[in-house]
C-alpha positions as CSV (number, residue, x, y, z in Angstrom):
1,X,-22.0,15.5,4.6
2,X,-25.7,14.0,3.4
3,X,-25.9,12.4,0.8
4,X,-29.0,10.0,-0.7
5,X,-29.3,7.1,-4.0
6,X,-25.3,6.2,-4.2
7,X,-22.8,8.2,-2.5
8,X,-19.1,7.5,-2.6
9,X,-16.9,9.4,0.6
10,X,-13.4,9.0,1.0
11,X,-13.8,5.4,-0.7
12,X,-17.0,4.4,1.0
13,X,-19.4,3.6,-1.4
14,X,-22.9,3.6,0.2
15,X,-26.5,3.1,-2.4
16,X,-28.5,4.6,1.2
17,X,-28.0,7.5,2.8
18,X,-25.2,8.9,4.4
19,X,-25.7,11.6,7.5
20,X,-21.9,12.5,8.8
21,X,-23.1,15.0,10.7
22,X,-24.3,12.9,13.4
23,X,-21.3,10.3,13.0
24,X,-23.5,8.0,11.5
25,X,-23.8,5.7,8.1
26,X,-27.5,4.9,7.4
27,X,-28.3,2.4,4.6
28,X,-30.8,0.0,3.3
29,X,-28.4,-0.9,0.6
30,X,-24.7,-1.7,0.9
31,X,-21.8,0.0,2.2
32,X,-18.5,-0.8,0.8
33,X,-15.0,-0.3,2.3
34,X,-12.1,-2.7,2.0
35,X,-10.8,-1.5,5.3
36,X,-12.3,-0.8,8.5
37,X,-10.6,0.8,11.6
38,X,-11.9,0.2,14.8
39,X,-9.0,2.0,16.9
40,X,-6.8,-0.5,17.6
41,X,-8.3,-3.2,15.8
42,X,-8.7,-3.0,11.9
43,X,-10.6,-5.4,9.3
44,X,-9.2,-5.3,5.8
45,X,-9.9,-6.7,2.7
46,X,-6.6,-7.5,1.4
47,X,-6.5,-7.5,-2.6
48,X,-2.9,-7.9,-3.6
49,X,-2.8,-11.7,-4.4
50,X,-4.6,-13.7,-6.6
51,X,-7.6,-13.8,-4.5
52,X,-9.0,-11.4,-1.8
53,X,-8.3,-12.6,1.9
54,X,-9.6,-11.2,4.7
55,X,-7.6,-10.0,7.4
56,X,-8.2,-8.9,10.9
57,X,-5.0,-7.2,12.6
58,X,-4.5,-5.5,16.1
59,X,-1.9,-3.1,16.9
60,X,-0.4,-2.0,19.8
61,X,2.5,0.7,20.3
62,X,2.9,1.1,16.9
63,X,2.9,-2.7,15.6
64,X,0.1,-4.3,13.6
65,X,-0.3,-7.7,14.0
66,X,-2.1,-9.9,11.6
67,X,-4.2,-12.0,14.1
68,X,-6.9,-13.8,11.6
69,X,-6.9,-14.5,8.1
70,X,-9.4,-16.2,6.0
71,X,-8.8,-16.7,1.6
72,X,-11.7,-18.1,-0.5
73,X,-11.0,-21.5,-0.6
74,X,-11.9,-21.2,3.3
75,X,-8.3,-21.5,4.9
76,X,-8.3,-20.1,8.0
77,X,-5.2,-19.1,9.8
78,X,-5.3,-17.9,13.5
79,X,-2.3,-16.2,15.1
80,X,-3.1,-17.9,18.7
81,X,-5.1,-20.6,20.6
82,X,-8.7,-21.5,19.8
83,X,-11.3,-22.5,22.3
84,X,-14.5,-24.4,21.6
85,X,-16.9,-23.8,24.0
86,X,-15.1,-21.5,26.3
87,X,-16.3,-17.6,27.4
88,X,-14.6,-14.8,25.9
């Protein structure tokens, strides 16, 4: 798939080009998805309340866990610890 100006693929809207030949998403525009997978981690846009919240989940075995979440008004909920300062 290549595609230049404003291309939409499976849901991912991208106004720069698009080369999945290579496994790649060029753009000098925007590329819009309200979820992205990363394996076993997955970043999603979650549009089913009155506002949008982000979301970032892991799963493992089968289980998706919901480990940050941040709403417009800037709450911020964390699943476990933080550390200031610390190495990751």
């Amino acid at each position: 798939i290549i595609g230049t100006g404003t291309s939409t693929v499976n849901g991912i809207t991208s106004t720069g080009n698009i080369d999945a030949g290579s496994n790649t998403i060029q753009t000098t525009g925007s590329v819009e998805a309200r979820t992205v997978d990363l394996g076993d981690w997955t970043i999603t846009e979650d549009q089913t309340g009155a506002s949008p919240i982000l979301k970032i989940a892991y799963t493992t075995g089968g289980t998706t866990t919901n480990m940050f979440s941040l709403d417009t008004t800037g709450n911020l909920i964390i699943k476990g610890n933080i550390t200031a300062f610390g190495t990751p």
